[in-house]
C-alpha positions in Angstrom: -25.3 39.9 -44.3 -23.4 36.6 -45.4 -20.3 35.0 -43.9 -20.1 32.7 -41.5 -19.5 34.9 -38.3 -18.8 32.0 -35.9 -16.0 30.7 -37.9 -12.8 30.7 -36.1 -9.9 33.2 -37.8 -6.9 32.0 -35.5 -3.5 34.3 -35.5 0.1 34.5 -35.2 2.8 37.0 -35.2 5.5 35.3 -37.7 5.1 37.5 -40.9 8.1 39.4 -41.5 9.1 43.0 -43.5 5.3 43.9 -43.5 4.6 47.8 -43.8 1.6 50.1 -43.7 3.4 52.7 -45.8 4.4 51.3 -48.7 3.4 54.4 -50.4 5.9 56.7 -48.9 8.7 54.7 -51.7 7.2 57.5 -53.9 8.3 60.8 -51.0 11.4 59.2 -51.0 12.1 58.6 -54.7 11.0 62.3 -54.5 13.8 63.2 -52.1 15.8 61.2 -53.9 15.1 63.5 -57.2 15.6 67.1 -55.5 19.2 66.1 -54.4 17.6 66.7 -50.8 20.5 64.5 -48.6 23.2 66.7 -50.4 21.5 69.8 -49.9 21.2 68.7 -46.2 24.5 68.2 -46.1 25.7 70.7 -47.6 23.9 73.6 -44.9 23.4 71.9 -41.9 26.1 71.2 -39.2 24.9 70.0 -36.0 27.8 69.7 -33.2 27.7 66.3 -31.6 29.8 63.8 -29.5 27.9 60.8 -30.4 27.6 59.9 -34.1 26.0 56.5 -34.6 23.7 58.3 -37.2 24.4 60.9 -39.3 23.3 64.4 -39.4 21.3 64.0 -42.7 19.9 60.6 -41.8 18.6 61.9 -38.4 17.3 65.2 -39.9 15.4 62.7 -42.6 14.4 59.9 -39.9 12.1 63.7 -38.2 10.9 64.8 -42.0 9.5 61.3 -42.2 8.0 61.4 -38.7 6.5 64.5 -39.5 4.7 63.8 -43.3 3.7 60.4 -42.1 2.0 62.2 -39.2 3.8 60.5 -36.3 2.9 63.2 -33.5 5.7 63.1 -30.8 9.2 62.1 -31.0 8.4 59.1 -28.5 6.5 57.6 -30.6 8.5 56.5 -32.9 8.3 53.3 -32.2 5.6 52.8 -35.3 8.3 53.2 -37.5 11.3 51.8 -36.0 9.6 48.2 -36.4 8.8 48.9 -39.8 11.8 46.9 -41.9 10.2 48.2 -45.2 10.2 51.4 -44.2 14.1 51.5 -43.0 14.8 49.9 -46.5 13.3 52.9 -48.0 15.6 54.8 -45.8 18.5 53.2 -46.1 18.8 52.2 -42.3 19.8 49.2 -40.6 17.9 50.7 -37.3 16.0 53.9 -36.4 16.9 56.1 -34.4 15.9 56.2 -30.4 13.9 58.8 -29.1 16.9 59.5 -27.0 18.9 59.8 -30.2 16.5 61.9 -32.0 16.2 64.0 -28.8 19.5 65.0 -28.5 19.9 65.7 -31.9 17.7 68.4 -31.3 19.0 70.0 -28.2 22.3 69.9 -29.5 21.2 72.5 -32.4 22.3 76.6 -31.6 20.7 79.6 -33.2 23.4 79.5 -36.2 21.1 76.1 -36.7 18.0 77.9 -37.3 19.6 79.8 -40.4 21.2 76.8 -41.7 17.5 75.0 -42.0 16.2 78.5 -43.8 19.1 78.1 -46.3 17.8 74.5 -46.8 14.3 75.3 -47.5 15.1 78.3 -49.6 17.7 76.6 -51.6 15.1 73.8 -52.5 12.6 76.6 -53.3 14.9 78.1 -55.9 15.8 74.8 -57.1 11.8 73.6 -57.6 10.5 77.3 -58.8 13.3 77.5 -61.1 13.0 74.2 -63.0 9.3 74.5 -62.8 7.7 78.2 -62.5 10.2 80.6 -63.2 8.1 83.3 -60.6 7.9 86.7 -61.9 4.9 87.6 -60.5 4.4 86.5 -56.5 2.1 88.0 -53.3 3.4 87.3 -50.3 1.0 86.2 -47.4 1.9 87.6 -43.8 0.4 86.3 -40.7 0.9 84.9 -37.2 -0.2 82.4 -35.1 -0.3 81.0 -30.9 1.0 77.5 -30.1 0.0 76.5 -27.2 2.0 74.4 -24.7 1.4 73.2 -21.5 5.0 72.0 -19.8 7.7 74.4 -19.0 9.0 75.3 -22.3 11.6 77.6 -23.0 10.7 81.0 -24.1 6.7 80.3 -23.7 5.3 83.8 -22.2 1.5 84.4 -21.7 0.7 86.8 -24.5 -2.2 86.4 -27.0 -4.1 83.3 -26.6 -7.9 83.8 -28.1 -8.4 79.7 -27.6 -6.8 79.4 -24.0 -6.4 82.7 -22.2 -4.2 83.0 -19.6 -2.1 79.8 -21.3 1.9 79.8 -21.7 2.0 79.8 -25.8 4.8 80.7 -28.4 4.1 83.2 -31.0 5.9 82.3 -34.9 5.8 84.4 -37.5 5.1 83.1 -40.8 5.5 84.1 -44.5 4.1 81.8 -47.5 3.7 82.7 -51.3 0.5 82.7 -52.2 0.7 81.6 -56.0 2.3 78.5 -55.0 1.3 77.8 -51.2 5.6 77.4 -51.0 6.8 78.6 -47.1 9.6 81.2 -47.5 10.3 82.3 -44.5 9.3 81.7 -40.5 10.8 82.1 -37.1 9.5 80.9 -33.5 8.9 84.1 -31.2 8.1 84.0 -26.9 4.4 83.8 -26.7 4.6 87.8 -25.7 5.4 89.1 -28.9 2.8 91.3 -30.5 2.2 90.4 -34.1 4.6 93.6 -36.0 7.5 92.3 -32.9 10.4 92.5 -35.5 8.5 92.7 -38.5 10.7 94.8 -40.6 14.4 92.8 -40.3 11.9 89.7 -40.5 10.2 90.7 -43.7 14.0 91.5 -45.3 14.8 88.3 -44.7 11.4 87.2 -46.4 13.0 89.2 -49.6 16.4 88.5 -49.5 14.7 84.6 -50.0 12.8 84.9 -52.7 14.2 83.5 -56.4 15.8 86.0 -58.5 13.3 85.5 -61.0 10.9 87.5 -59.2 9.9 91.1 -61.0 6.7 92.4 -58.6 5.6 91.2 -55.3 2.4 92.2 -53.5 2.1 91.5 -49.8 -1.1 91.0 -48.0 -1.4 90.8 -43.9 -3.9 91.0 -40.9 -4.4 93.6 -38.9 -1.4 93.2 -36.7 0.8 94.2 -39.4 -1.1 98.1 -39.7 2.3 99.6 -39.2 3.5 103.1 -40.7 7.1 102.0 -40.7 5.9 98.8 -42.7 4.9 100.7 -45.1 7.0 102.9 -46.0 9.3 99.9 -46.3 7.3 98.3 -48.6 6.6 101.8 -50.9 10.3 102.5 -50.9 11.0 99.0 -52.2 8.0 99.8 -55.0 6.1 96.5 -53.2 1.9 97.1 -53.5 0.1 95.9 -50.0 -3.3 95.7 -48.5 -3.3 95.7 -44.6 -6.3 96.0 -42.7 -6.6 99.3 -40.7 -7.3 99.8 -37.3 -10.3 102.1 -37.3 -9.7 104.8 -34.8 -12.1 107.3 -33.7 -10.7 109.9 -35.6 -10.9 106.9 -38.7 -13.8 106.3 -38.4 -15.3 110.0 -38.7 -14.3 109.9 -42.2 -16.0 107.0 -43.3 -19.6 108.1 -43.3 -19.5 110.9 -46.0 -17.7 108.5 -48.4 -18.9 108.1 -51.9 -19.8 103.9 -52.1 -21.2 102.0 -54.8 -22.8 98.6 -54.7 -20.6 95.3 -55.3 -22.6 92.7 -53.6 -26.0 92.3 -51.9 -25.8 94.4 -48.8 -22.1 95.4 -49.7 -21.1 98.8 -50.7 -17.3 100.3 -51.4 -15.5 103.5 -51.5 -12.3 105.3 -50.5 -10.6 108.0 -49.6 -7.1 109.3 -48.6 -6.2 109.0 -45.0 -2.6 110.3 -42.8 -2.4 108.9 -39.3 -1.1 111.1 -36.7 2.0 109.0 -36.5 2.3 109.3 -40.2 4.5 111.7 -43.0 1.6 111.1 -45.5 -1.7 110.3 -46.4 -2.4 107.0 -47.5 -5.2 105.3 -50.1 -7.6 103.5 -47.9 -10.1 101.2 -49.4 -13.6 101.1 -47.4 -15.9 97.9 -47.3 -19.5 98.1 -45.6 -21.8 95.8 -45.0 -25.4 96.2 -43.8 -25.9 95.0 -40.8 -28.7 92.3 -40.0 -29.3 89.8 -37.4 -26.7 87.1 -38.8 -22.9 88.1 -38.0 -20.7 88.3 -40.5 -17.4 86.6 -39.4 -15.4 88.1 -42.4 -16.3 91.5 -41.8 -14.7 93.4 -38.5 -16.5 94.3 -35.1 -16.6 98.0 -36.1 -19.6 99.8 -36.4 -21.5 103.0 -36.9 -25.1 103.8 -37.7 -26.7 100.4 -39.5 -23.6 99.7 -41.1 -20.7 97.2 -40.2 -17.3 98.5 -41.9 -13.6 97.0 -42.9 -10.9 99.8 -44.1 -8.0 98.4 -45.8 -4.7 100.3 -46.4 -3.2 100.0 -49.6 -0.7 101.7 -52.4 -2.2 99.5 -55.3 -3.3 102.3 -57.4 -4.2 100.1 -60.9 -7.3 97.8 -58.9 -10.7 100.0 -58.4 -12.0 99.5 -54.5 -14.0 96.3 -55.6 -10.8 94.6 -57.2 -8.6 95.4 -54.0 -11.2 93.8 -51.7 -10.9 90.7 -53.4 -7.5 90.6 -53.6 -7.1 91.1 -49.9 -9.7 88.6 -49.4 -7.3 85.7 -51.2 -5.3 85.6 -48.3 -7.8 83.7 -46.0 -6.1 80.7 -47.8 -3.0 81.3 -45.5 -5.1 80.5 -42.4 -5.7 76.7 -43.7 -2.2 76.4 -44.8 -1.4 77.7 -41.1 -4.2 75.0 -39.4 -2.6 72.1 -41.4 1.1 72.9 -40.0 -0.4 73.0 -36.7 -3.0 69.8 -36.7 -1.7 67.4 -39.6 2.2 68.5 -39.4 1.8 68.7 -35.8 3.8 71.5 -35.1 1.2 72.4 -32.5 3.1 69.3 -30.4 6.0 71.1 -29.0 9.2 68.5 -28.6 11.0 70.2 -26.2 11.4 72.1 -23.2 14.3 73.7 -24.6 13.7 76.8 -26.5 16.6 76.8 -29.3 15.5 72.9 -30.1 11.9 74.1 -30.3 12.8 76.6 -33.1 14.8 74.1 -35.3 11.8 71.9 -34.6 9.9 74.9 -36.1 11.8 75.0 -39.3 12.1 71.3 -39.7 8.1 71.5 -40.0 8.7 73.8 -42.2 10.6 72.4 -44.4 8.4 68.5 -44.2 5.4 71.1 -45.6 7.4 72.5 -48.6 8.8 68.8 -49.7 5.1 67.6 -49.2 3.1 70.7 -51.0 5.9 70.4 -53.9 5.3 66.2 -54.4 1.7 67.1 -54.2 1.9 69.8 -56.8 4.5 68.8 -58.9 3.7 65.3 -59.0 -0.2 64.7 -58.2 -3.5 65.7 -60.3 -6.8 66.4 -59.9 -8.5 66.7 -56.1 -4.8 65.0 -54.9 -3.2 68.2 -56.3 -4.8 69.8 -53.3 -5.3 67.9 -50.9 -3.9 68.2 -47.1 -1.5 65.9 -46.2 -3.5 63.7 -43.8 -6.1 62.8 -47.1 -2.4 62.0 -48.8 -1.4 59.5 -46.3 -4.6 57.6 -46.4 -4.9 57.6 -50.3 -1.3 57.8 -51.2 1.2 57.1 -48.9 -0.8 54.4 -46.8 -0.1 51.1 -48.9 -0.1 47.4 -47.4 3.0 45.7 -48.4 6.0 43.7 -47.7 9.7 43.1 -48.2 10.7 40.1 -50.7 14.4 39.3 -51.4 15.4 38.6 -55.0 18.7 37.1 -55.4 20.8 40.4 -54.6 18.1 43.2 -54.1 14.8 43.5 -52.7 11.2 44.6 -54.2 8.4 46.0 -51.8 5.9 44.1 -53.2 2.5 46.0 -52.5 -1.0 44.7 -52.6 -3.4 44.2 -55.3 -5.8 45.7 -53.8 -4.7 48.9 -53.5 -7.5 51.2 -55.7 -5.0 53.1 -57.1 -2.3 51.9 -59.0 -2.3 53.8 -61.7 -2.0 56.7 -60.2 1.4 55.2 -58.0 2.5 54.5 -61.5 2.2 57.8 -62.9 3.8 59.7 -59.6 6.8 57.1 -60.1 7.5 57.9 -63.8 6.9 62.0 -62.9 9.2 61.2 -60.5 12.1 60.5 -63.1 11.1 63.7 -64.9 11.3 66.2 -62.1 14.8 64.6 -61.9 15.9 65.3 -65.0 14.3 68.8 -64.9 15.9 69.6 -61.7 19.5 68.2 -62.3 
């Protein structure tokens, strides 16, 4: 190894306007492009006494907390020392934690709706300048965040990881062509998984962009409802839903007629009513032969040397092989839902007051959307997909410092950056998505 290692490197702390993130200019250039402080302004109105900050600065000052990964509100203090940064932001100061605090527990339920209008007015504005949806499948599922203060609304309900634990229960929506959030709301931690799945899943349509023509759905489970789906057959909307195989369920799946699709895997169907039910209903039936490894994908029902999966479905143009796989694209959802919780860090509840804790919610919601639309609209290649924590490290994670010229200022970031082609390319894509969009 060469160097001299006994050399002295002496120190000081005199260098001035230095940042670590000199690649978030290109996020907010981005939020710059989609008109994203007007559309702020023009939905949310939060009722306060002190105004130092604005409501759109202070909702931007948490979006930026949140993409660059900053995982509690007190913490903040990585990015209030950060002149670069605040030039990118237009701020002479950052907020406080105190300041960012109360701007969350002064938020009311009419709040919550106000953030859903932001995130699905953005969504119309990207998909319509970029994909014009016709086509979309809509990805259903829920999840358990645990806390461990005295949050509002946290119940003991569900909690596979920490039984017996206080957790909240949201209930989440994404569309699956595009990995775009539509729709979400915080529930009490004793909520079942269906707890208000029908006005919630109205809300999911009333949300999506006119352009639109077919949607599929596809849910755990916890969404095996009759009521569901009648909704979603009235409203001409294909689904496949995992059933919950009953005794009297799982009678008729022995005489079924299967065929082979994979090694050890067979499938067949027939037509099923539950007792609750006005109908029978195509079910779609999966088996797998059982051996001495566990299968995690297939279900803990068994019968004879066979493990089995039923799903429920009124997609009549896909053969039983076709509707498996289709059902089996939604195991994407539970990354998208691990990254909001472990790299978004919505899993780090901010409050222990329940109303704040859902704006929180949405505000997460809303820092994934901007991020999965500057990945997808303006990255390539393995960066096109990547979660956000590889994103700040190759991307938004630039040495660099402030430099005055004459009347402006230029972040001048180092040479040594790997990548600069690539910050040149987001930069000019930048200006193009801002033409496209206004």
């Amino acid at each position: 190894m060469g160097g001299d290692w006994n050399r002295r490197i002496d120190y000081d702390f005199k260098a001035r306007s230095l940042t670590a993130n000199g690649g978030f200019l290109l996020f907010v250039r981005f939020l710059k492009s989609l008109g994203f402080d007007k559309v702020v302004k023009a939905h949310l109105e939060v009722k306060r006494s002190r105004r130092r900050y604005s409501t759109v600065e202070l909702f931007t000052c948490l979006i930026s907390m949140i993409v660059l990964g900053v995982e509690r509100i007190s913490h903040r203090d990585c990015l209030g020392e950060d002149r670069a940064f605040l030039q990118m932001l237009r701020l002479e100061r950052f907020p406080s934690a105190s300041a960012l605090y109360r701007f969350l527990r002064a938020m009311y339920v009419f709040n919550i709706g106000q953030m859903a209008r932001i995130t699905t007015d953005l969504l119309h504005q990207v998909n319509g300048a970029f994909d014009g949806l016709r086509e979309v499948t809509l990805d259903l599922d829920s999840t358990v965040l645990t806390v461990y203060g005295k949050q509002g609304g946290a119940r003991v309900g569900y909690n596979p990881h920490k039984p017996g634990k206080r957790s909240y229960h949201p209930l989440l929506c994404f569309i699956a062509e595009t990995g775009d959030y539509l729709y979400g709301k915080l529930r009490k931690g004793d909520a079942a998984s269906a707890t208000g799945l029908i006005p919630f899943f109205k809300k999911c349509l009333g949300r999506l962009p006119q352009t639109v023509e077919r949607i599929r759905v596809r849910a755990d489970a916890g969404f095996y409802s009759g009521a569901f789906f009648d909704l979603l057959e009235a409203r001409d909307i294909g689904y496949a839903v995992p059933a919950r195989v009953t005794r009297r369920l799982g009678q008729r799946l022995t005489p079924v007629s299967y065929a082979p699709v994979a090694a050890d895997i067979e499938v067949g169907e027939l037509d099923y009513q539950a007792t609750s039910w006005d109908k029978a209903r195509r079910m779609v039936v999966i088996r797998k032969r059982l051996t001495n490894r566990p299968d995690p994908q297939m279900p803990l029902f068994t019968l004879e040397c066979y493990s089995y999966q039923v799903i429920a479905t009124n997609i009549t143009d896909m053969p039983p092989g076709k509707v498996w796989e289709f059902y089996k694209g939604r195991a994407v959802i539970e990354n998208r839902i691990e990254e909001v919780k472990n790299q978004f860090n919505l899993s780090k509840i901010p409050s222990s007051d329940y109303m704040a804790n859902a704006c929180y919610f949405q505000m997460v919601m809303v820092a994934y959307n901007l991020t999965n639309w500057f990945r997808r609209l303006l990255l390539w290649g393995e960066l096109r997909k990547a979660e956000v924590a590889i994103l700040r490290r190759k991307v938004f994670t630039i040495a660099g410092k402030l430099v005055r010229h004459g009347r402006g200022v230029v972040l001048s970031l180092t040479r040594a950056f790997p990548r600069q082609e690539m910050f040149e390319s987001v930069l000019a894509r930048v200006g193009e998505v801002s033409l496209q969009i206004g």
